[in-house]
C-alpha positions as CSV (number, residue, x, y, z in Angstrom):
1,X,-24.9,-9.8,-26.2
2,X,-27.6,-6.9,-26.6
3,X,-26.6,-5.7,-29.4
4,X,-28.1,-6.8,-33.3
5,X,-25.6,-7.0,-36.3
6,X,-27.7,-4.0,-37.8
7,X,-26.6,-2.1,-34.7
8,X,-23.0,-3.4,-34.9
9,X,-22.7,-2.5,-38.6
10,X,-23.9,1.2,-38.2
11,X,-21.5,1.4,-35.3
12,X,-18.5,0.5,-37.4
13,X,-20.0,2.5,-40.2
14,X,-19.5,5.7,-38.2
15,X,-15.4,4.6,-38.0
16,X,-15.1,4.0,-41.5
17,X,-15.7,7.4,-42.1
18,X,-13.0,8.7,-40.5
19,X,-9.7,8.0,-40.9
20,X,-7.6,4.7,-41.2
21,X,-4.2,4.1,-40.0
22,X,-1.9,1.6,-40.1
23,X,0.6,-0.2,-37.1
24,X,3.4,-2.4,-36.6
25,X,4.3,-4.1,-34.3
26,X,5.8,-1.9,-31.2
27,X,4.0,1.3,-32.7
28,X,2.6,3.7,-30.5
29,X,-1.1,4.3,-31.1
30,X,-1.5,6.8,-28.5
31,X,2.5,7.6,-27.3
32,X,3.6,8.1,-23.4
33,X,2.2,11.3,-21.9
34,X,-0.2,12.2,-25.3
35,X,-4.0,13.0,-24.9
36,X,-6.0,10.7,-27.0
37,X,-6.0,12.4,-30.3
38,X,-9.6,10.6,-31.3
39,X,-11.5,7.3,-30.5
40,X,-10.5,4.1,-32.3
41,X,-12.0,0.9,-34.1
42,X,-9.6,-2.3,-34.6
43,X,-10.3,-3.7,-37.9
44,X,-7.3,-5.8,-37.1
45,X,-4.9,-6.3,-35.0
46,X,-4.0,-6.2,-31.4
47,X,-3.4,-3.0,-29.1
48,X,-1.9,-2.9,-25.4
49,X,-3.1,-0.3,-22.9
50,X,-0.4,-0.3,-20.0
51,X,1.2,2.7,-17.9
52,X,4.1,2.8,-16.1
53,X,4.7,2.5,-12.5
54,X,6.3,4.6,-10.1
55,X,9.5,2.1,-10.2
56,X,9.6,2.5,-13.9
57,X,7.7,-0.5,-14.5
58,X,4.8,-1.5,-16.8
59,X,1.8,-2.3,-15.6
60,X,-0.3,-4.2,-18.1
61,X,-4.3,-3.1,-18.2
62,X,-6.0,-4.9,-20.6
63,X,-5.3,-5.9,-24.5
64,X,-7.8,-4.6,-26.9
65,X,-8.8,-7.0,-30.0
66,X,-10.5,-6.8,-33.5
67,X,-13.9,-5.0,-33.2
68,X,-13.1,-3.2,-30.0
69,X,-13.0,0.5,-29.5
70,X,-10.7,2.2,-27.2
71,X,-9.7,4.7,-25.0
72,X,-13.6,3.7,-24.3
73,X,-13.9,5.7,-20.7
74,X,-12.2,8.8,-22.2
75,X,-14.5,8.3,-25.0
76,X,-17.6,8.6,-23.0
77,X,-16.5,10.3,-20.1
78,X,-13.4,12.5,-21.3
79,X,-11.4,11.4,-18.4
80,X,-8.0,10.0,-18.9
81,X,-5.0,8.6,-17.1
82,X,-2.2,8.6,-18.7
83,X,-2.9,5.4,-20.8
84,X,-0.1,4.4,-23.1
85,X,-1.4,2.2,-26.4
86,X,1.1,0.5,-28.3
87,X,0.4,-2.1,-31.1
88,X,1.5,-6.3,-30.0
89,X,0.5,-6.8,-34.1
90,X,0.8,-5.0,-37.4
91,X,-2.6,-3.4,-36.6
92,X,-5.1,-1.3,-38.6
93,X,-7.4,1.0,-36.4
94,X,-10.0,3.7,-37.7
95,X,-10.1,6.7,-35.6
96,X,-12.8,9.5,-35.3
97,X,-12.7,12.4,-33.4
98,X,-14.4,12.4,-29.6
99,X,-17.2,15.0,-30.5
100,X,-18.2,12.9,-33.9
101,X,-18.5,9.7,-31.7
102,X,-20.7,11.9,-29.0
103,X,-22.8,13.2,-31.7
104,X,-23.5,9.9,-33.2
105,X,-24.7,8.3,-29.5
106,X,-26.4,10.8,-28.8
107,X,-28.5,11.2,-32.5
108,X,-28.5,7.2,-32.7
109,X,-29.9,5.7,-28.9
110,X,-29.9,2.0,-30.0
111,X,-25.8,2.2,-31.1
112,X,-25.5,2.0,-27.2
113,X,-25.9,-1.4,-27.6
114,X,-23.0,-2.7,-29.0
115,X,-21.3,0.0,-26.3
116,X,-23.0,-1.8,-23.4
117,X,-21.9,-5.0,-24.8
118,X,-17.8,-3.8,-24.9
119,X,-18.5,-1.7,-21.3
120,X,-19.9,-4.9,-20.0
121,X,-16.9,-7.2,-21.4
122,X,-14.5,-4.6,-20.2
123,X,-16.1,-4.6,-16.5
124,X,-16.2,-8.8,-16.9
125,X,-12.3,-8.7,-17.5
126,X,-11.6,-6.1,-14.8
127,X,-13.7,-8.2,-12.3
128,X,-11.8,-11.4,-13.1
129,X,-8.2,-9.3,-13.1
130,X,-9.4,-8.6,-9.0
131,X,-10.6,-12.1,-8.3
132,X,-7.7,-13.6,-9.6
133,X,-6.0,-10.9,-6.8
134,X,-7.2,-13.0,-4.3
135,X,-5.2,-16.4,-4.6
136,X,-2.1,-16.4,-2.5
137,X,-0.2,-18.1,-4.1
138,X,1.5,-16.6,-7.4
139,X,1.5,-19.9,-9.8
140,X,-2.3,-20.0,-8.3
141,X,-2.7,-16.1,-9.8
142,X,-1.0,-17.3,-13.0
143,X,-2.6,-19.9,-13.8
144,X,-5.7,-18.0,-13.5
145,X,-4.4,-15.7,-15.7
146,X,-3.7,-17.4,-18.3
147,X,-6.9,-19.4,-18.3
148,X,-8.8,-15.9,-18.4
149,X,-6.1,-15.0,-21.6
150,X,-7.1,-18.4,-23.4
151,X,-11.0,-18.2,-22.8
152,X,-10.4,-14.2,-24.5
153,X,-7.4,-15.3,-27.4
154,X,-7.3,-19.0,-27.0
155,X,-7.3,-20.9,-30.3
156,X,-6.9,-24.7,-30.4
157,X,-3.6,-26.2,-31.9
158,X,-2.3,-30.0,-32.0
159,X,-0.5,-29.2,-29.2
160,X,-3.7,-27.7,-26.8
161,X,-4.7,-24.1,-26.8
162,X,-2.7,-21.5,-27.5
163,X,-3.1,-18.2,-26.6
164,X,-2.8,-16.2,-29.6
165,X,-0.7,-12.5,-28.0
166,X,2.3,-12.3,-27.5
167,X,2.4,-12.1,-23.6
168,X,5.9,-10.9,-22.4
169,X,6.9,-11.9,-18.7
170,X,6.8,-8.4,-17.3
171,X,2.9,-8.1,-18.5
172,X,2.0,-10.9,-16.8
173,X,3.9,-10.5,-13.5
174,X,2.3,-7.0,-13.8
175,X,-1.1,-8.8,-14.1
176,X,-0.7,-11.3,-11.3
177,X,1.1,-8.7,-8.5
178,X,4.5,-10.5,-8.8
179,X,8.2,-10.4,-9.5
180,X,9.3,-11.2,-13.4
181,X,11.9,-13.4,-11.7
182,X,9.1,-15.7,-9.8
183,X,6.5,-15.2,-12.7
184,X,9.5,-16.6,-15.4
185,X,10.0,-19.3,-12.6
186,X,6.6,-20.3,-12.5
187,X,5.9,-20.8,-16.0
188,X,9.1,-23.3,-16.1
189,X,8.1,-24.9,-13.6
190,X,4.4,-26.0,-15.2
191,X,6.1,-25.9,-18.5
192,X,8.4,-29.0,-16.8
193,X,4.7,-30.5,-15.7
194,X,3.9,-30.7,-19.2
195,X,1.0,-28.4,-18.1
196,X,2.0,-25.8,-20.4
197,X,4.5,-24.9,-23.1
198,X,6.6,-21.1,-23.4
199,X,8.4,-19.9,-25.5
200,X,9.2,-16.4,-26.9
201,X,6.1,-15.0,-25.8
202,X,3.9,-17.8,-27.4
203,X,1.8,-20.0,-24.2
204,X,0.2,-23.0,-25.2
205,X,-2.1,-24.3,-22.4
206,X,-1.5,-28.4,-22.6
207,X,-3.8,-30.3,-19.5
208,X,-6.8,-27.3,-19.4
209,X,-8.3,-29.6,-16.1
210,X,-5.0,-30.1,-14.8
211,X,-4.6,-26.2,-14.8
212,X,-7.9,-25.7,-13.6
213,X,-7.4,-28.3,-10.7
214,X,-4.6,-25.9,-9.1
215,X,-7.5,-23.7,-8.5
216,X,-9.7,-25.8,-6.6
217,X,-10.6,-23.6,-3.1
């Protein structure tokens, strides 16, 4: 990480001072087919950026967590495409508008720190999103999936780790390039390994190295 907790805290400063809204879960934060209305800080919460396909589909991009900002490339670059952001969690976010964000980078240089550090993360996860690409098999592509998922929201449980979202069945076949049919199929078939455990959105990763062997090239 580059960035200092001084640098951090004068970041998060700057949202505070705007407004603060509150989300349940299944809000819109930014609807279908709305520019962004401002930039936004998760205080808590989580917040899925998806769009839909050309068959009607969603296509999961990435989930945004506590301390993240988002839509971050509009926010820097003032390109957008047609990113839908809709709360997994009752959520609170502080948003600012796009020009008070702009003036703050550019009158405060070192708060583009704690930027690098969430353009890096969000590069990291898009990089691992096409690696996982190339497996050929699908359970090889979910399984890498979700071990990306745990090292992000994993927290350990009694029963192994669980990845704390809600992960619905279409997301991840979005994620992986496959059918919700085969991805559903899948995920029985390792839960019936005792590799993993599903149910109602909630994945608990059992045998980590078991998981992890699947992968072996």
């Amino acid at each position: 990480m580059l960035a200092t907790l001084q640098q951090t805290a004068e970041l998060v400063e700057l949202f505070r001072g705007g407004r603060k809204l509150e989300f349940n879960k299944g809000d819109y934060v930014i609807h279908p087919g709305e520019l962004p209305p401002g930039v936004f800080y998760i205080e808590r919460g989580l917040v899925k950026a998806y769009d839909i396909t050309r068959y009607g589909d969603e296509n999961l991009l990435i989930i945004r967590k506590e301390h993240e900002l988002f839509p971050l490339i509009w926010a820097i670059t003032g390109q957008e495409r047609q990113v839908i952001y809709q709360a997994l969690a009752p959520t609170t976010v502080w948003r600012i508008s796009r020009k008070e964000f702009l003036d703050f980078m550019q009158a405060n240089t070192e708060a583009m720190a704690p930027l690098l550090d969430m353009t890096l993360e969000m590069y990291r996860l898009h990089s691992e999103r096409i690696i996982n690409l190339e497996y050929r098999t699908v359970r090889e592509r979910l399984i890498s999936f979700l071990l990306t998922m745990s090292n992000r929201f994993g927290v350990k449980t009694p029963d192994g780790l669980m990845i704390e979202v809600p992960l619905k069945h279409q997301d991840i076949a979005s994620s992986i390039n496959a059918t919700r049919e085969t991805t559903s199929r899948e995920l029985s078939a390792l839960d019936r390994k005792g590799l993993l455990s599903s149910k109602q959105s909630q994945i608990v990763l059992k045998d980590i190295e078991a998981l992890e062997s699947h992968l072996t090239r």
